[in-house]
C-alpha positions in Angstrom: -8.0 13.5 9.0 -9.9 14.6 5.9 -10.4 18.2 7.9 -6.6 18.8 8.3 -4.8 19.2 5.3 -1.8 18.0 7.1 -2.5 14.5 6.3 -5.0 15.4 3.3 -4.9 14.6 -0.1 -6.2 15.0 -3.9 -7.7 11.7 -3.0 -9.2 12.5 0.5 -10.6 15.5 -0.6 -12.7 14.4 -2.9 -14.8 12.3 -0.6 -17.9 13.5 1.1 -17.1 15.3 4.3 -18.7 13.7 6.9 -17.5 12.1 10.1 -18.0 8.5 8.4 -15.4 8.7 6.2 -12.9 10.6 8.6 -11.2 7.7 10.1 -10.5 6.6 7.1 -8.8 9.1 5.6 -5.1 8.6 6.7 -5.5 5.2 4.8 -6.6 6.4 1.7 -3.6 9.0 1.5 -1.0 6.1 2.0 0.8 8.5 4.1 3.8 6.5 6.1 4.2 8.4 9.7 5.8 5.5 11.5 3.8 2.5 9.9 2.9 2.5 6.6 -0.8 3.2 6.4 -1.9 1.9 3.4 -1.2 -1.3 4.3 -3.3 -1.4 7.8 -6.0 -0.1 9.1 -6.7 3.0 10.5 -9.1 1.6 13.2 -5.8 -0.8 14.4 -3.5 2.4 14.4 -5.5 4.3 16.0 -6.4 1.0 18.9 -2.6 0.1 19.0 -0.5 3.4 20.4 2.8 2.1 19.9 2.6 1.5 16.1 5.3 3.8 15.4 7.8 2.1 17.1 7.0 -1.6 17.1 9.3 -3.2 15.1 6.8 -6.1 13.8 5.7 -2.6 11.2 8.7 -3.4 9.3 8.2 -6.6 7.5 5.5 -5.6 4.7 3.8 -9.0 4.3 3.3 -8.5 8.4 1.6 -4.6 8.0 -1.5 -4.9 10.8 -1.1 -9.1 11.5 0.4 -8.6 15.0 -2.1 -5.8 16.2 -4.9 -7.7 14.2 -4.4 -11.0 16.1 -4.0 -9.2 19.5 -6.9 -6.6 18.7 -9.9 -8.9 17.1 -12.6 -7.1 18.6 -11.7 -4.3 16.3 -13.3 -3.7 13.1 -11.1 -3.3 9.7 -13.1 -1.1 7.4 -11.4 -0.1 4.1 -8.3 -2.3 4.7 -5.6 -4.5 2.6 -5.4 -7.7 0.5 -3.3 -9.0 3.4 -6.0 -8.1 6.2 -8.8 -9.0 4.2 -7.4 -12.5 3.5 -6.8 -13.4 6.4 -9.3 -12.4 8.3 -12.5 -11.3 6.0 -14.9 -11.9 8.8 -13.8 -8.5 10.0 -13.0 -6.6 6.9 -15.6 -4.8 5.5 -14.6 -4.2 2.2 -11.2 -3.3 0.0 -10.0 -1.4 -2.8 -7.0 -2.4 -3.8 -5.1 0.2 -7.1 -2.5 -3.3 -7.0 -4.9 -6.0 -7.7 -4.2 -9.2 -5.8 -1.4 -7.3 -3.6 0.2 -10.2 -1.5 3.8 -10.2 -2.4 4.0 -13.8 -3.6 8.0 -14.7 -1.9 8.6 -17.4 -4.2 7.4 -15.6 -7.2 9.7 -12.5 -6.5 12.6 -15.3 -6.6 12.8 -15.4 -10.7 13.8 -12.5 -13.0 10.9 -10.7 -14.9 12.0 -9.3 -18.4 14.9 -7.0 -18.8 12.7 -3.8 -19.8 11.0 -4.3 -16.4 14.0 -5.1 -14.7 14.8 -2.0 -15.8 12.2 -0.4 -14.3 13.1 -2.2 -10.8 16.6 -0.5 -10.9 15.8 1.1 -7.2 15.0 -2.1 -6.0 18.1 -3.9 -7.4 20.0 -0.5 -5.8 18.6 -1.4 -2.2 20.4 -4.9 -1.8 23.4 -3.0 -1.1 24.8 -0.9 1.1 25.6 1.8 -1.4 21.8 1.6 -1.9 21.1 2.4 1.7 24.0 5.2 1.9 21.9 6.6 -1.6 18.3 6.3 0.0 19.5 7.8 3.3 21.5 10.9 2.1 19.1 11.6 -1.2 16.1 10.4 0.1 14.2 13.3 -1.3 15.7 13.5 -4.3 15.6 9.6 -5.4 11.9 9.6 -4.3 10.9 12.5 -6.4 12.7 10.8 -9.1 10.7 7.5 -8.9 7.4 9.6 -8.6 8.1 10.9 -12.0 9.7 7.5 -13.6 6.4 5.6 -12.2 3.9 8.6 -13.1 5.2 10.1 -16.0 2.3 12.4 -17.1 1.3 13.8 -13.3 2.8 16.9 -13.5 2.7 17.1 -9.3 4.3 20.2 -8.1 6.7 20.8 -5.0 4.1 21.8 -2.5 2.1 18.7 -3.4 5.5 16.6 -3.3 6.7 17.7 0.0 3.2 17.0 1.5 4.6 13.7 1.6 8.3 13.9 1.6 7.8 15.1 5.3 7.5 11.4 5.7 10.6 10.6 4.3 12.4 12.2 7.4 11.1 9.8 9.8 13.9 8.2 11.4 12.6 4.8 10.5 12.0 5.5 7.0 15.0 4.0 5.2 15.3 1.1 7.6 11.6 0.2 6.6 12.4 0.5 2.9 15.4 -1.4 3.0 13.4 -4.2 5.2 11.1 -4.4 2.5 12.7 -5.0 -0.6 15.6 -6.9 1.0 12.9 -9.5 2.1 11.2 -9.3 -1.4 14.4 -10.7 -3.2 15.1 -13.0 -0.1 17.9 -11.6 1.3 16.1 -10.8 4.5 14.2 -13.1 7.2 11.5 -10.6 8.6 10.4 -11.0 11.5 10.1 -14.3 13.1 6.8 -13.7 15.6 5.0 -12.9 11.6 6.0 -16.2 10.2 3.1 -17.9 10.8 1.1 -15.3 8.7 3.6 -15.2 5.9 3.0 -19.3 5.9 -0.9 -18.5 5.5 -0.3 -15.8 3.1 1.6 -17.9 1.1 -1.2 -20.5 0.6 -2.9 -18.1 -2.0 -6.3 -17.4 0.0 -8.5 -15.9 -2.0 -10.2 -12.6 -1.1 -13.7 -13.1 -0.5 -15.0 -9.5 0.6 -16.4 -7.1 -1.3 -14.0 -5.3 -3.8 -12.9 -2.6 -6.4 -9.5 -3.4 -8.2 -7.6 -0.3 -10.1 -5.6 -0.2 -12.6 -3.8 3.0 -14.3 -3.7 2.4 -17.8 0.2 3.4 -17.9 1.5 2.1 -15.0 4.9 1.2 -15.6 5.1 -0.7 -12.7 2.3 -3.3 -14.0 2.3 -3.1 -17.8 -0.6 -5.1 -19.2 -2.4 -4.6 -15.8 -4.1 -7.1 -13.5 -6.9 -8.1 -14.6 -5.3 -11.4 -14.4 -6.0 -11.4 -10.7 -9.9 -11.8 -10.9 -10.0 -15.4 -10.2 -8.1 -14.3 -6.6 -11.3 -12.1 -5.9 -14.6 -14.7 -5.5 -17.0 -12.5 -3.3 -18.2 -9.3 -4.9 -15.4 -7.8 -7.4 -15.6 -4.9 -10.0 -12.2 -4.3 -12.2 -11.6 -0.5 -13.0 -9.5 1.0 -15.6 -8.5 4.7 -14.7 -6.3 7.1 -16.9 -3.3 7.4 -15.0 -0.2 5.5 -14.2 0.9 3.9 -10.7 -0.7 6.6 -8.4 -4.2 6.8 -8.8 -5.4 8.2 -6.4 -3.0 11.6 -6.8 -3.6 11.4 -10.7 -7.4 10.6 -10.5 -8.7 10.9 -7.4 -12.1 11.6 -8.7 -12.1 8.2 -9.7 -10.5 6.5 -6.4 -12.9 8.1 -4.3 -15.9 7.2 -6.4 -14.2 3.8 -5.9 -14.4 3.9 -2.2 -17.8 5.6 -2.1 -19.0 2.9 -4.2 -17.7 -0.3 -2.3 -19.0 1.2 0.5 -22.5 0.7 -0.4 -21.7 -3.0 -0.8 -21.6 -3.6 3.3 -24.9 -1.4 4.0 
């Protein structure tokens, strides 16, 4: 964790090292060895040994809810959007760098503008099957092509770039990705055992635990931000502004982990 460098990054390292913040670490990085971790909790990972391989990891709106339901004696710490909406009684707090991040199904249903569909080209690519050959035999390369489209002034170099590209071997990888953005656009069901949490998420619930939202001030991904999203946060909620562009925590992680140091002090 935040003493093996392995599974370290800019972010992780600039938090205190003490065994409080250790089991925490793999979900600040966002590192995706089996289940994507940024989505979930490290204390349900690390409770649930089969997470790798479960096939309920690959629907993203469904990150967590199946061990979560089966595992509620477990507390969630720094978590998600979707884990601290749905169950906030065990979520300590949350900083999101997405705002509101519950992919709203409906909403990805209608076109955005054409310079942000523009943007999206990747995710148009993966409706097809010449998307998935793509992804599959240049995974590398297409990745390292969207870090640099989505932060264009982090000048990242190829040791800090095949940290995570490891990750882009697992043999799960492109089925997850697929899975994801198939089921964005609605060309995929998910998983039918997750359906009634996709009914709940889609009912809005606000977040009521205490949180910091990010933005980068370039993000490409999210131009004009989402500031937008405060009414969606009703407990405690503080809206930062970093100089960076969609990964925050690589490009400032000064500033993410003074984000999670500070929200921390909110639940003691």
């Amino acid at each position: 964790m935040r003493d093996n460098p392995a599974v370290s990054d800019r972010a992780s390292d600039s938090l205190p090292l003490n065994g409080e913040w250790n089991a925490y670490c793999q979900s600040v990085s966002g590192y995706m060895n089996g289940a994507p971790l940024d989505l979930l909790s490290i204390a349900d990972f690390l409770a649930y040994g089969d997470a790798s391989t479960d096939s309920n990891w690959r629907v993203r709106e469904g990150y967590g809810n199946l061990i979560a339901a089966n595992l509620p004696d477990v507390p969630l710490r720094l978590s998600s959007c979707v884990a601290a909406a749905l169950w906030p009684e065990r979520v300590g707090c949350l900083v999101s760098y997405a705002g509101y991040d519950i992919i709203d199904l409906t909403g990805q249903r209608h076109p955005t503008p054409p310079a942000l569909e523009k943007v999206f080209w990747y995710q148009h690519l993966f409706q097809t099957e010449r998307g998935r050959g793509c992804l599959s035999q240049h995974r590398q390369d297409l990745c390292r092509i969207l870090w640099s489209e989505w932060s264009p002034g982090w000048l990242f170099d190829d040791h800090t770039f095949a940290r995570s590209a490891n990750a882009f071997e697992n043999p799960d990888f492109v089925d997850v990705v697929i899975s994801c953005y198939r089921r964005s656009f609605g060309l995929e069901a998910g998983e039918a055992a997750l359906q009634e949490f996709e009914a709940q998420l889609a009912q809005k619930h606000r977040i009521t635990v205490p949180t910091i939202t990010i933005d980068g001030s370039n993000d490409p991904l999210k131009p004009g931000g989402t500031s937008d999203h405060a009414k969606m946060f009703v407990g405690f909620h503080e809206h930062r502004v970093a100089d960076a562009a969609h990964n925050v925590p690589q490009e400032q992680p000064e500033d993410f982990a003074d984000a999670v140091i500070n929200i921390h002090k909110q639940m003691t």
